[in-house]
C-alpha positions as CSV (number, residue, x, y, z in Angstrom):
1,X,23.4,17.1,-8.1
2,X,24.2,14.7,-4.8
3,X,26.3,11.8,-6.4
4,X,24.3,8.4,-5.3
5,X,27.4,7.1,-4.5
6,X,28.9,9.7,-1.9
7,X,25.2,9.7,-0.4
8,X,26.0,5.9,0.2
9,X,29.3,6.2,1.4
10,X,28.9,9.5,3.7
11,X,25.2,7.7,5.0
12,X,27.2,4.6,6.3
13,X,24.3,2.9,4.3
14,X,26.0,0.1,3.7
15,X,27.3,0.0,7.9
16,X,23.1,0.1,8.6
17,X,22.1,-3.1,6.4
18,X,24.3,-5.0,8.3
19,X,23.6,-3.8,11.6
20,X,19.8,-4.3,10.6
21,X,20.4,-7.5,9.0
22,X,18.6,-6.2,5.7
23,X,19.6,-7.7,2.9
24,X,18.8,-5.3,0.1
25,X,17.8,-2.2,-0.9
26,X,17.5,0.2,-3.7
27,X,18.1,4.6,-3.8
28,X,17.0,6.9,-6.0
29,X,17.4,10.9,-6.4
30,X,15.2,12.6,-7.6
31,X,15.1,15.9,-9.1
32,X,13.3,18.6,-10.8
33,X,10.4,15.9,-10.5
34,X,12.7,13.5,-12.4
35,X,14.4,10.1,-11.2
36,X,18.4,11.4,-11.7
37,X,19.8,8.3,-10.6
38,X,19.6,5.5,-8.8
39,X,21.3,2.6,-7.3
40,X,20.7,-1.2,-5.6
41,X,22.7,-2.4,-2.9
42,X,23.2,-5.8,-1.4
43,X,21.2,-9.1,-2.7
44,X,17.5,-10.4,-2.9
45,X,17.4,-13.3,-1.0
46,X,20.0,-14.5,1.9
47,X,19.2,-18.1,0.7
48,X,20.6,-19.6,-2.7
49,X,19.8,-17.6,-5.9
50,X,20.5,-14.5,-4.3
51,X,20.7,-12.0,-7.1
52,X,22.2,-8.3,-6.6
53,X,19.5,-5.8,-6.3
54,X,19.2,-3.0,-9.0
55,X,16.8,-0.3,-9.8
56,X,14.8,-2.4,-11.4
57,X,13.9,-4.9,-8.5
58,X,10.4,-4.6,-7.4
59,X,9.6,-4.0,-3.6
60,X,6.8,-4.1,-1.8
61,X,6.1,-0.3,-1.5
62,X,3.9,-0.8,1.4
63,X,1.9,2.1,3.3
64,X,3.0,4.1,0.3
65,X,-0.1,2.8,-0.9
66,X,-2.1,4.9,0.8
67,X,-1.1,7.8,-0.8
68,X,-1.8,6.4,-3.9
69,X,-5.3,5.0,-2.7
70,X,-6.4,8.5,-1.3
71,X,-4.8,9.8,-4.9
72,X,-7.4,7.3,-6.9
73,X,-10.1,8.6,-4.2
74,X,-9.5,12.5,-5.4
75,X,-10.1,11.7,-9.0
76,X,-13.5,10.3,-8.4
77,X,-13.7,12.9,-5.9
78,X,-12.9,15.4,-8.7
79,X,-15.5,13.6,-11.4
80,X,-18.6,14.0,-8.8
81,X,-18.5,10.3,-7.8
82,X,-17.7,11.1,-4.9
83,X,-18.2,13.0,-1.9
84,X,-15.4,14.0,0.8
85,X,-18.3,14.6,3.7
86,X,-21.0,12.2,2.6
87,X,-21.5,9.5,5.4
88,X,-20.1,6.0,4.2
89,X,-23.2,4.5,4.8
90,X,-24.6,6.3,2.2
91,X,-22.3,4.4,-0.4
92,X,-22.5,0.9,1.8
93,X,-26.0,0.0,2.9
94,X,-25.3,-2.6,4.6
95,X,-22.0,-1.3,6.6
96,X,-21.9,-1.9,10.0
97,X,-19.2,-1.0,12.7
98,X,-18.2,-1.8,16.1
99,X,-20.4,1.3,17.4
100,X,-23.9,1.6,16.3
101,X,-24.6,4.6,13.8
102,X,-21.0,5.3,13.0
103,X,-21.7,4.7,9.3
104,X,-23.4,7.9,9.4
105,X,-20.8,9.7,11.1
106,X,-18.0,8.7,9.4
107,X,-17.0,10.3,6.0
108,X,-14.6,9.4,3.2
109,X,-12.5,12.5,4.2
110,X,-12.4,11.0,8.0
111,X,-11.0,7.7,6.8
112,X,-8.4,9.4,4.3
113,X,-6.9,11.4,7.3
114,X,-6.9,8.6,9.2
115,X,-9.7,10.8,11.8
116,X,-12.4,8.3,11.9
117,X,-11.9,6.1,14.9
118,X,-10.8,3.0,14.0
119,X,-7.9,1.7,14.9
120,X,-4.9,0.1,13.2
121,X,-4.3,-3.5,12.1
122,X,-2.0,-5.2,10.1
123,X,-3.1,-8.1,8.0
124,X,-0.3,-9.7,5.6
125,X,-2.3,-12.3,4.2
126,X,-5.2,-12.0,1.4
127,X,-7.0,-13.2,-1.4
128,X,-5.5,-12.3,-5.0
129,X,-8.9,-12.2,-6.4
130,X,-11.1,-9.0,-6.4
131,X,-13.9,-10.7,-3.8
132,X,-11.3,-10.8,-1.0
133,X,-12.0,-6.7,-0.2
134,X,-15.5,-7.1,-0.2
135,X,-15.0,-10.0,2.2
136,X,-12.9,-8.2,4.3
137,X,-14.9,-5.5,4.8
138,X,-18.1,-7.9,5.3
139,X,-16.3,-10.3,7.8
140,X,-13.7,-8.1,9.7
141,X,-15.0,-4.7,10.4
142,X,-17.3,-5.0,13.2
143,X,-14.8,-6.2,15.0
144,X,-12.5,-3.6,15.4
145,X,-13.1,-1.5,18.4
146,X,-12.9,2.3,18.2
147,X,-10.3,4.5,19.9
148,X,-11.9,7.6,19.7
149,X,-15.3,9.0,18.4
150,X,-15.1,9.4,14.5
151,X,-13.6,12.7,13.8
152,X,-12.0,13.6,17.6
153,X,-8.3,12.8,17.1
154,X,-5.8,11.1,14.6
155,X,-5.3,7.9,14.7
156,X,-3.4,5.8,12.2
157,X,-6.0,3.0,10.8
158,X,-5.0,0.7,8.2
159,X,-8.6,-0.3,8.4
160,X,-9.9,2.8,7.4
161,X,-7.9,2.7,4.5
162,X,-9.4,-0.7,3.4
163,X,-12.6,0.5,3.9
164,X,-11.6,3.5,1.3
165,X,-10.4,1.3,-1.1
166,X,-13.4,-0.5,-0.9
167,X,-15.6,2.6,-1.3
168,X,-14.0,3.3,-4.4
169,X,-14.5,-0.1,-5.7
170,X,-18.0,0.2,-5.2
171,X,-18.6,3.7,-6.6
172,X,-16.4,2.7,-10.0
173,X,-18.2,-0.8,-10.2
174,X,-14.8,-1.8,-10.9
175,X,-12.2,-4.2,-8.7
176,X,-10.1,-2.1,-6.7
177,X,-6.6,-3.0,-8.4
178,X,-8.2,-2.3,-11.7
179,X,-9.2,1.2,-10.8
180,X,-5.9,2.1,-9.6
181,X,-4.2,1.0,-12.8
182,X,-6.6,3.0,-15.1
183,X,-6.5,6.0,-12.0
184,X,-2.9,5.9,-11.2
185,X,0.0,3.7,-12.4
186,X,-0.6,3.9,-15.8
187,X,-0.8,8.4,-15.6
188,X,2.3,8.3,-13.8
189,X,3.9,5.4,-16.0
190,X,4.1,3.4,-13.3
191,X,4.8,0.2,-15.2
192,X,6.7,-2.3,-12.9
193,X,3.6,-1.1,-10.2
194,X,1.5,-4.4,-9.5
195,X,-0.7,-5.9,-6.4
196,X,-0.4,-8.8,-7.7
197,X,2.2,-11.2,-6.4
198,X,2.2,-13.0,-9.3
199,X,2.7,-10.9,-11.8
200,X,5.4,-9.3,-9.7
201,X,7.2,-12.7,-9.7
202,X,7.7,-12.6,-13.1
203,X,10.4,-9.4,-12.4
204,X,13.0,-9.6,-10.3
205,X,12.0,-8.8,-6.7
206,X,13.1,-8.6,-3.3
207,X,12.4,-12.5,-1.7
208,X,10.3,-11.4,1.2
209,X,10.3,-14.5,2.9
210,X,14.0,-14.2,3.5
211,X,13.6,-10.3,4.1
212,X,11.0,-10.6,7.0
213,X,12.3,-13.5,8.6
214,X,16.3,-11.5,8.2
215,X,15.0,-8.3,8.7
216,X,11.7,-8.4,10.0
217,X,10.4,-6.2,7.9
218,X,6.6,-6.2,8.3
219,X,5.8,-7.7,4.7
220,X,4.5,-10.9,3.6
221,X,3.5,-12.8,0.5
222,X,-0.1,-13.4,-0.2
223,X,-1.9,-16.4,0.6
224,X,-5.4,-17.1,-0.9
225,X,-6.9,-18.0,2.2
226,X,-7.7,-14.5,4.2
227,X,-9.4,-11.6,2.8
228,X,-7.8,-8.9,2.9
229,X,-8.2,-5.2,1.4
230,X,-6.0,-2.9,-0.4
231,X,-3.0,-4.8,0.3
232,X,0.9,-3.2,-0.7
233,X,1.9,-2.8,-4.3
234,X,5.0,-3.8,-5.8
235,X,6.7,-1.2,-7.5
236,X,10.2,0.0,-8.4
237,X,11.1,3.3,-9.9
238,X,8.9,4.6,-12.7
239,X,11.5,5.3,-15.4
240,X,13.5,1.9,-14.8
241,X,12.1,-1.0,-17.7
């Protein structure tokens, strides 16, 4: 087994932070499909307070999410809610897009391979409550122009990720950050696994505001103003408590 320590030390890990300007960070090895070890380095915050980062500090996990949205999407994929090459229309009446009739040409298993078109975006801010997905997809997705006609090229798209999440919200007739608790943190004992900022305030995690403004690490707090749709977790290895 790699000792974390000589993975730090021969990585120059500790060199890169600084270089970076990133205050904090936290390893972990991993294997036989189990957490061996793990290890924080540097501090929280570069502000006062600053508390050493552990294993057990929660980060924002960002795009990681994805994976564990198209994850939620197989097992109602898997129960018959779903369909990989049904149009989205079909689950959205009233969906609309930037191109007329795309609804019918785009499918789940387009937006999950990130094939359908749309383009990226990155939105930081969002609603905590459930509404704020719905709203997203309601108020922001006509405006986003297509790259390429649905299914021609890859593409990354954080919108067509959101519009995923939503699907599965509306399938399940249940909020999107509930499903994936019942679908996938609490399988895989993902305890310290939240998307909600408040909640994740109440462990000890990584100050963003300090991190993005020191780092500029694309990552924000939530704000309850903007809807916004399947927005990073918080998480930190599943076996720490």
């Amino acid at each position: 087994m790699t000792n974390i320590d000589d993975l730090v030390a021969n990585l120059q890990i500790e060199k890169e932070m600084a270089a970076a300007g990133v205050p904090g960070l936290a390893l972990a090895i991993v294997q036989g499909g189990e957490m061996a070890c793990a290890r924080g380095l540097g501090v929280t915050s570069v502000e006062d307070g600053r508390l050493p980062v552990t294993p057990q500090t929660l980060f924002r996990i960002g795009s990681i999410t994805k994976a564990l949205t198209t994850t939620a999407a197989m097992h109602l994929v898997e129960a018959g809610l779903l369909d990989l090459d049904r149009p989205v229309g079909d689950y959205i009446p009233w969906l609309t897009f930037n191109e007329p009739g795309a609804e019918q040409r785009i499918t789940l298993r387009l937006l999950l391979s990130h094939s359908a078109g749309l383009p990226t975006s990155y939105i930081p801010l969002g609603w905590r409550g459930p509404e704020g997905l719905e709203a997203h997809i309601r108020q922001d997705l006509q405006r986003y122009r297509f790259v390429a006609p649905p299914g021609k090229l890859y593409a990354y798209s954080n919108p067509g990720i959101r519009l995923a999440g939503f699907i599965l919200q509306v399938v399940s007739g249940r909020p999107y950050a509930e499903l994936m608790q019942e679908l996938v943190f609490d399988p895989l004992e993902m305890r310290r696994t939240t998307f909600d900022p408040l909640v994740a305030m109440t462990y000890p995690l990584l100050n963003l505001t300090t991190a993005t403004r020191t780092a500029r690490c694309p990552c924000s707090t939530v704000s309850p103003k903007t809807p916004a749709a399947t927005p990073p977790a918080w998480s930190s290895p599943p076996s720490s408590t």
